[in-house]
C-alpha positions in Angstrom: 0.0 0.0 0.0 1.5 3.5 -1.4 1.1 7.1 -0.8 0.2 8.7 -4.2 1.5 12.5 -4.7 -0.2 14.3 -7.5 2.7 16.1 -9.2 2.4 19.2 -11.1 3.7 19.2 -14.8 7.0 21.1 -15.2 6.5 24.6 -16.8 9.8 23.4 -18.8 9.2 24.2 -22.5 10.1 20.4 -23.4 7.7 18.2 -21.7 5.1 20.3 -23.5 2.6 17.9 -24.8 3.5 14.8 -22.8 1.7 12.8 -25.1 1.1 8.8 -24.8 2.0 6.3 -27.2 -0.3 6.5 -30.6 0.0 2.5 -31.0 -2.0 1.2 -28.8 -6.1 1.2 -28.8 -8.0 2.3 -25.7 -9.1 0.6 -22.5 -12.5 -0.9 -20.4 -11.4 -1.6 -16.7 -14.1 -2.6 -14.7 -13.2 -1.7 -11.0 -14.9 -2.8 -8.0 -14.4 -1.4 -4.2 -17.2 -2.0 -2.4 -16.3 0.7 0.6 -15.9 3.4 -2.1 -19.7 3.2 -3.0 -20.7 7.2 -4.5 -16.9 7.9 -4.6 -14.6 9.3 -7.7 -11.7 7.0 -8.2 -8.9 7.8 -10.6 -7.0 6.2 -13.1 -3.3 7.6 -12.9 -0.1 6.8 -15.0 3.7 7.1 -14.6 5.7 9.8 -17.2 9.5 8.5 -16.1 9.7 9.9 -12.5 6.3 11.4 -12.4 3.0 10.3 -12.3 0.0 12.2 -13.7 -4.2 11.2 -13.7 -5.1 10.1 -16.9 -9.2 9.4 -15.9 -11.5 9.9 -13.4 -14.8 7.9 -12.9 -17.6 7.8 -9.6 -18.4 4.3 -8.5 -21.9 3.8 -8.1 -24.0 2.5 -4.9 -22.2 -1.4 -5.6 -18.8 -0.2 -5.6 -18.7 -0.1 -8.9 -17.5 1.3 -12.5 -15.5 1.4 -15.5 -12.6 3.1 -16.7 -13.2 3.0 -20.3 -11.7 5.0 -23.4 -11.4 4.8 -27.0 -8.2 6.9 -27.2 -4.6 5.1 -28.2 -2.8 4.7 -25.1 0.7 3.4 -23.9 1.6 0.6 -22.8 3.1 0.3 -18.8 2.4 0.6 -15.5 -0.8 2.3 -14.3 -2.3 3.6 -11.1 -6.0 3.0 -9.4 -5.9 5.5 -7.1 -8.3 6.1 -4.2 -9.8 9.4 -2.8 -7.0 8.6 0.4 -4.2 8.9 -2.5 -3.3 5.4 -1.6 -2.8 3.4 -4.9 -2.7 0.0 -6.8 -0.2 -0.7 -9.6 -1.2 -2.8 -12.6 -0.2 -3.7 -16.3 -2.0 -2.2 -19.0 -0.4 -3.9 -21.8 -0.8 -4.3 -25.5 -2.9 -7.1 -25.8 -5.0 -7.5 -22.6 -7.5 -4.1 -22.6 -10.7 -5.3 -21.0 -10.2 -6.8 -17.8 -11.6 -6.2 -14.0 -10.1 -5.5 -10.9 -11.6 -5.8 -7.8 -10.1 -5.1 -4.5 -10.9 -4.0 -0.5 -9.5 -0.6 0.9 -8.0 -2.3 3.9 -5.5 -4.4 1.7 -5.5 -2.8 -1.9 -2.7 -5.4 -3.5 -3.3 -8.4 -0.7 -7.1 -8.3 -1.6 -6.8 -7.4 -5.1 -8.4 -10.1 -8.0 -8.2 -9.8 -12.0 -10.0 -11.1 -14.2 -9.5 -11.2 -18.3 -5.9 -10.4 -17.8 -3.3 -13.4 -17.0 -0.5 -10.6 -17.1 -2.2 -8.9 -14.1 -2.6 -12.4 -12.6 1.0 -13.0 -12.5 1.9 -9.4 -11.8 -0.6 -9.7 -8.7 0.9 -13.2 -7.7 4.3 -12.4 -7.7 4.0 -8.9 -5.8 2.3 -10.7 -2.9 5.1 -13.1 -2.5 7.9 -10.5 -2.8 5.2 -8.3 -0.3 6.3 -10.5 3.4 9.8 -10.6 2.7 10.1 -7.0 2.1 8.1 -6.0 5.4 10.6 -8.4 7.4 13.5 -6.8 5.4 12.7 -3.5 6.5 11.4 -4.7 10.2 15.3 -5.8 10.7 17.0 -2.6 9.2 15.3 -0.9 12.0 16.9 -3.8 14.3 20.2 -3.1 12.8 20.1 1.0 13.0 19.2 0.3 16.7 21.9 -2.1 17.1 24.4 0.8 15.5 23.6 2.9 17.8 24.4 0.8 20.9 27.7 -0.3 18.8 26.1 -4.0 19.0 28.6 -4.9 16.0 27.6 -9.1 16.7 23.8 -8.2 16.8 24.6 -6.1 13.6 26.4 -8.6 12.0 23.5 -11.3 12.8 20.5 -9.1 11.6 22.5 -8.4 8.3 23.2 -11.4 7.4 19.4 -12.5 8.0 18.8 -9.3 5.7 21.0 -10.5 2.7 19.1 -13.9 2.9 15.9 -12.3 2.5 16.9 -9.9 -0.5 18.4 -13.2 -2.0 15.1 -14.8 -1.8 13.4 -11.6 -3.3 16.0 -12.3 -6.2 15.4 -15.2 -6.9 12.1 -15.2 -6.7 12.3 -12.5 -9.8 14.9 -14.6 -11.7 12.5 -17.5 -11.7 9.3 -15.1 -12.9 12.0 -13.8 -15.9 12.4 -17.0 -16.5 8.9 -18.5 -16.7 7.3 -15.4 -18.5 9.9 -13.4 -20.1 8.2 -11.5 -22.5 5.9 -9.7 -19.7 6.4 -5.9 -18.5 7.2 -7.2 -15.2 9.8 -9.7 -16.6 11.3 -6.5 -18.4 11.1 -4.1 -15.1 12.9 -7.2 -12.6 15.6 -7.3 -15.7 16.2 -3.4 -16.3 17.0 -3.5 -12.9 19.3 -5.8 -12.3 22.9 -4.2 -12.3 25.9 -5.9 -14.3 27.7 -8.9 -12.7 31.3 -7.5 -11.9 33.7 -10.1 -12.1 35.9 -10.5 -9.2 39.2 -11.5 -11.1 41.4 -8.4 -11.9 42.9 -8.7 -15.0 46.7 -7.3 -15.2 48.2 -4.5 -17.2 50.6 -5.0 -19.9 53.3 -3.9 -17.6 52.1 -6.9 -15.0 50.3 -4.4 -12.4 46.6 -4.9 -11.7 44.1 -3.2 -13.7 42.5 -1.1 -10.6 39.8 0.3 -12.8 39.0 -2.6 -15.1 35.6 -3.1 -12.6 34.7 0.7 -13.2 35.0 0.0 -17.0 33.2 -3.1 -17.1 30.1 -1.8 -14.6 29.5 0.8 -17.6 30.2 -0.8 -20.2 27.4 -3.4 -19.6 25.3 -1.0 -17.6 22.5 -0.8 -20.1 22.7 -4.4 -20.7 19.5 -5.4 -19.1 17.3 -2.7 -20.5 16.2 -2.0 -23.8 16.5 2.4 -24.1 14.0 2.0 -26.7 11.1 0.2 -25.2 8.3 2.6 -24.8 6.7 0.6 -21.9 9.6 1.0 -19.2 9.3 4.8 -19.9 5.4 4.6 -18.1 7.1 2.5 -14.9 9.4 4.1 -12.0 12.6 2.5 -13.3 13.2 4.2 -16.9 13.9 7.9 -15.2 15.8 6.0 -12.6 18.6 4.1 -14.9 19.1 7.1 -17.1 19.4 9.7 -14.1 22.1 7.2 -12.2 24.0 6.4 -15.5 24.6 10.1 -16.4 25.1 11.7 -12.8 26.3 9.3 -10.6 28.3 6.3 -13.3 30.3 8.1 -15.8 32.9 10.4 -15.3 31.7 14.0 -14.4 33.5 16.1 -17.1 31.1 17.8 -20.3 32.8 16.4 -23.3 32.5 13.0 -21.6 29.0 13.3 -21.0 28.4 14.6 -24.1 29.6 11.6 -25.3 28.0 9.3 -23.7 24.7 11.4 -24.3 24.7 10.6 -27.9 25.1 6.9 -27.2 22.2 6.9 -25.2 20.0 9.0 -28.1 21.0 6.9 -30.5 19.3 3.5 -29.1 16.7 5.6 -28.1 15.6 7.0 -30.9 14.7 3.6 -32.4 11.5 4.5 -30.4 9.7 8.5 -31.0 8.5 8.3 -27.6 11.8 7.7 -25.2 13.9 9.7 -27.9 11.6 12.6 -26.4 11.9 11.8 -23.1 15.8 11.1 -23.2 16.4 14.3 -25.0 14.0 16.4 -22.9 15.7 15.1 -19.4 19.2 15.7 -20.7 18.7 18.8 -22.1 16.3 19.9 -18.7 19.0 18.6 -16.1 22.0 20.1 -18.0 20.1 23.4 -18.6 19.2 23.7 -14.9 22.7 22.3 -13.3 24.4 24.1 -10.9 27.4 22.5 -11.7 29.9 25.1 -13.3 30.6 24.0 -16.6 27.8 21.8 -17.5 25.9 24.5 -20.0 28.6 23.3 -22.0 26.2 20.2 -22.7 23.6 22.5 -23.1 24.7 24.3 -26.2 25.7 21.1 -27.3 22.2 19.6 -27.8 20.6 22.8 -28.7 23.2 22.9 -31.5 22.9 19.6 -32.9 19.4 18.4 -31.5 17.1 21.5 -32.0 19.1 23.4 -34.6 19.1 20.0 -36.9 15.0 20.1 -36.0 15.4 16.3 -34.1 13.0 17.6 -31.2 9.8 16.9 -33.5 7.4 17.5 -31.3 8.1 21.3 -30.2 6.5 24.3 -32.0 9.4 26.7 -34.1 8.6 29.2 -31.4 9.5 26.9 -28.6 12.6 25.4 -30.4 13.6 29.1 -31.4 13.4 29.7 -27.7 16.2 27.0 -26.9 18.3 27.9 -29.2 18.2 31.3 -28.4 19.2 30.4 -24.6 22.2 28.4 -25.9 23.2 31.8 -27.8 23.3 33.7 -24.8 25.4 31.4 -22.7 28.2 30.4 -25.8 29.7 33.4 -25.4 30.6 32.7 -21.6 31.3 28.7 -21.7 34.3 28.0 -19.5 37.6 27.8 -21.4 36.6 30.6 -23.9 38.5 34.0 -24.2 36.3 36.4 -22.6 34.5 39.0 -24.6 36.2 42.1 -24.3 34.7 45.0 -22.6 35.8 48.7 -23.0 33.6 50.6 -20.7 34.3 53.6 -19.0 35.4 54.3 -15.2 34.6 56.6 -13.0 37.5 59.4 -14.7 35.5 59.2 -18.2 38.0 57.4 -19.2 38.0 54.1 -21.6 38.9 50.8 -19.8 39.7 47.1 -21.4 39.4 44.6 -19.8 42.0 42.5 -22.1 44.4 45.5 -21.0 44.6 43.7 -17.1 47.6 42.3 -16.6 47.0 40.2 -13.7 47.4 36.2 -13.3 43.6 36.4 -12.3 40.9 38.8 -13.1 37.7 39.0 -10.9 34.7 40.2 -13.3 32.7 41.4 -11.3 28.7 42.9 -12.6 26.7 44.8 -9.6 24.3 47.5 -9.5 24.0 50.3 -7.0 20.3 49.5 -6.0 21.0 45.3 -5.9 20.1 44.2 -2.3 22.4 40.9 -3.0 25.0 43.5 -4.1 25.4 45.1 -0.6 26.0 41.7 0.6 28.1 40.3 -1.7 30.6 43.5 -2.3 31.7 44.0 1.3 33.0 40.4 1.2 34.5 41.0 -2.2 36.4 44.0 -1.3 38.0 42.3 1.5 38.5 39.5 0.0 40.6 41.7 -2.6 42.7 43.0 0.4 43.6 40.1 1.7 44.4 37.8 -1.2 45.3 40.5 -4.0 49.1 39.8 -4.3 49.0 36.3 -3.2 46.8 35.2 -6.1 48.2 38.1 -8.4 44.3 39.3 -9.0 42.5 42.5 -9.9 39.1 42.9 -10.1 37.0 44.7 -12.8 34.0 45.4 -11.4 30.9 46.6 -13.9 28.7 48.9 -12.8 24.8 48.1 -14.0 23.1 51.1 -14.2 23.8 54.3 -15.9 24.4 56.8 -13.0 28.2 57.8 -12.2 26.8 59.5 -9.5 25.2 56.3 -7.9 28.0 54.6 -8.7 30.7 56.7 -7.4 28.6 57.1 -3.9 28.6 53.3 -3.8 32.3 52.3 -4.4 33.0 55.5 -2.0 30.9 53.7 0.4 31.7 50.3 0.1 35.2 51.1 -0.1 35.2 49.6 -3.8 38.2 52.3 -4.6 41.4 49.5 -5.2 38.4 47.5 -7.9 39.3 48.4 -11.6 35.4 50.5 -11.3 33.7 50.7 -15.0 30.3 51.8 -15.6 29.0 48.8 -17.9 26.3 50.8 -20.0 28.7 53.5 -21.6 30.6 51.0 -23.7 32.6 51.3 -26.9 32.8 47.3 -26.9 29.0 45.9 -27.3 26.3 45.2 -24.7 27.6 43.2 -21.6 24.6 42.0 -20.9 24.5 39.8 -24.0 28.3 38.4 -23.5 28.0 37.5 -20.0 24.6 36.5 -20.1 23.7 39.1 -17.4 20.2 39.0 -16.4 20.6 39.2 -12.3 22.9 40.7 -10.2 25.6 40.2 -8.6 27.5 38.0 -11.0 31.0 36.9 -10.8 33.1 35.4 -13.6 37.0 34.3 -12.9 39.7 34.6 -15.8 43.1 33.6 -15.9 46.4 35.3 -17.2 45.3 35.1 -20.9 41.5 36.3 -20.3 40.2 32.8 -20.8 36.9 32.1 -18.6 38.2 29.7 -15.6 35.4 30.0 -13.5 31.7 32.1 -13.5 28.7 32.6 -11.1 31.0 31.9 -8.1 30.2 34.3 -4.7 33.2 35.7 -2.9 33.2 32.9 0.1 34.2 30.0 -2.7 36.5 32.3 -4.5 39.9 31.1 -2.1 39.1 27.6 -2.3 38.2 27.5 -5.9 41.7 29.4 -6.7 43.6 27.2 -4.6 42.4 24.2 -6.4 43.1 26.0 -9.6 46.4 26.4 -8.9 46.8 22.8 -7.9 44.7 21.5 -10.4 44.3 24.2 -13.8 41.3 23.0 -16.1 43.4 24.4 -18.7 47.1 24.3 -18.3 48.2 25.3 -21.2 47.6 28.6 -23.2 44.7 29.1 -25.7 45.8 27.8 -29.2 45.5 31.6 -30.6 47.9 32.2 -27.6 50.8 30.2 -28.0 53.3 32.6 -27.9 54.4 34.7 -25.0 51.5 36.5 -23.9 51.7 40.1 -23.5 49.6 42.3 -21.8 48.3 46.1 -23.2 49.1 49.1 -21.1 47.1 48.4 -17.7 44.4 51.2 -16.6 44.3 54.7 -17.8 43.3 55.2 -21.2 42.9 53.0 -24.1 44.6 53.9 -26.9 43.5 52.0 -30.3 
């Protein structure tokens, strides 16, 4: 017996029209809940991680009525769901459409019969039987946390041990179902979950050593061996979302091109099937969009350039598409590892400043606006961060004034005691709008550039700034100069005018 959550759809421009398959003909379930007499009941799907209502009927004085529908809809797991949000699971597959399900309140998958659907038979059977051993599984993990915390380690030992036979009987209990009825939904779910066998022999390097990683490899290698990217039924069950958001943020390496990689992979057997191609492409191009992890719009501009550009997202309007494409333009510009746009704005003496004329081993850039409530926060911390690490890190700071008031400006960097920042008012420019470089939209913003004026870090706050340089100079992202660069660089005059 579950909770059911009713989850809003995402605003997200890409899961508009979450659409069911157009395969499949339409339903007639006839339910039966006798305590639920006079009482709507809903008929609710899963969408990868989500799960949405698809129908809504109101049993009548028996108990009874029928979900019924003439639409195509997908194959996969679906939801009766009570008023209590407490649900059943069952298989709506693509042969068996007219079938009954009758079942009591007080035990919705212990008291639950089928008829006209052996699939559900089975699928009913076998969640019964895996239904004790899971309660007395999670009845000893409580034992065992207990046991922790009195540093029982023989009690622990004992309870865990009782715990792994259980899960083993759980297992095998599924391998025998795959075996029997292998073609089923269920069969396919117990298999797509099942993680690789890793053997236990390392093998041994050319040079005689032990391959140390060879078990990595071989985990994702054969990760996606058990589930088939292209089968449109495992998208409407829990564990679709599941394997694709482990594989790409918790198995492969964490780095852009490698996920970008691996992201094509993945598209490509998906795309054998419209449906999970969508899916695939919207989650990939949704998580990488929204990550907070500096570095990963790289994989963003990536599929807008060669997913939405090329017109492979069939089912968005131009305008939407136009939309994501337009959002990768605005953040090329400022991908790490790219020279950063010049700016040549003026400062506080009307005079023209360049930011390519610094000639610092790191360059703060640094967008804020008098009025900016965050600002006041954040440039306090900035300025004495600047004090206290200038020469030790060899930095400057160019800090961009927002708005067009020098008189603001000059009564904030009086007051906040801004005066040793490189102080440029961003709006009279001789070098372009800064807004559409830098991708400003919010303030404050803070990009980080090395010797050569290549973007090393951006939207950092002051209080990650020491750590994040320290590790730089430990471990540079790009050690070696930009390929237009590979001659000694040298810097233009720094501050004071600029001289064409």
């Amino acid at each position: 017996m579950k909770k059911f959550f009713v989850l809003s759809i995402l605003s997200f421009l890409l899961m508009i029209n979450v659409a069911l398959s157009q395969k499949n003909p339409g339903y007639k379930i006839q339910v039966t809940i006798p305590q639920l007499a006079d009482t709507n009941v809903y008929l609710g799907y899963y969408y990868g991680k989500w799960q949405y209502v698809k129908d809504t009927i109101k049993l009548d004085k028996a108990g009874k009525g029928i979900f019924q529908s003439k639409d195509t809809v997908g194959s996969g797991m679906y939801l009766l769901i009570t008023p209590s949000k407490k649900y059943l699971e069952f298989i709506l597959n693509d042969n068996e459409r007219i079938f009954s399900i009758e079942t009591d309140t007080t035990d919705l998958l212990g008291k639950v019969k089928v008829k006209g659907s052996l699939e559900n038979e089975l699928f009913f059977r076998v969640n019964n039987e895996i239904a004790k051993p899971s309660k007395e599984i999670y009845s000893l993990q409580q034992k065992v946390k207990e046991f922790k915390q009195k540093n029982l380690s023989d009690s622990v030992e004992f309870y865990n041990s009782r715990i792994k036979l259980l899960i083993d009987s759980i297992n095998n209990m599924k391998i025998k179902y795959m075996e029997q009825y292998p073609t089923t939904l269920l069969a396919r779910m117990f298999k797509a979950t099942k993680d690789p066998e890793v053997p236990d022999q390392l093998p041994l390097k050319p040079d005689g050593s032990v391959d140390s990683s060879y078990q990595y490899y071989y985990f994702k290698d054969h990760y996606w061996d058990n589930i088939n990217i292209a089968d449109e039924a495992l998208l409407r069950t829990p564990i679709y979302h599941n394997k694709l958001e482990t594989y790409f943020n918790n198995v492969i390496v964490q780095h852009p091109d490698t996920i970008i990689k691996e992201a094509d992979k993945i598209l490509e057997k998906a795309a054998a099937n419209k449906e999970t191609f969508k899916y695939v492409l919207w989650w990939l191009t949704y998580n990488y969009e929204t990550s907070k992890v500096m570095g990963f719009d790289k994989i963003f501009v990536y599929l807008a350039d060669n997913y939405y550009k090329t017109g492979k997202a069939y089912w968005l309007s131009e305008s939407s598409t136009q939309k994501i494409i337009e959002r990768a333009d605005a953040i090329r510009p400022n991908l790490l590892g790219n020279i950063a746009p010049n700016l040549i704005l003026l400062d506080t003496a009307k005079n023209l400043n360049s930011l390519h004329n610094i000639n610092a081993k790191y360059t703060i850039l640094y967008f804020w606006d008098p009025s900016c409530g965050h600002c006041k926060k954040e440039t306090p911390k900035l300025v004495e961060f600047y004090k206290q690490y200038k020469d030790s890190f060899n930095l400057k700071v160019f800090a961009v004034c927002t708005d067009s008031s020098f008189i603001e400006m000059k009564k904030v960097i009086n007051n906040m005691q801004m005066q040793d920042f490189i102080n440029v008012n961003g709006i009279y420019t001789a070098s372009g709008d800064f807004r559409k470089y830098y991708d400003i939209y919010s303030t404050p913003v803070m990009y980080v550039l090395d010797q050569y004026k290549r973007i090393i870090g951006k939207r950092l706050i002051t209080d990650q700034l020491y750590d994040f340089l320290k590790n730089y100079e430990k471990h540079p992202l790009f050690p070696e100069p930009p390929e237009q660069s590979k001659e000694p660089y040298i810097p233009l005059m720094p501050g004071g005018s600029f001289n064409e």
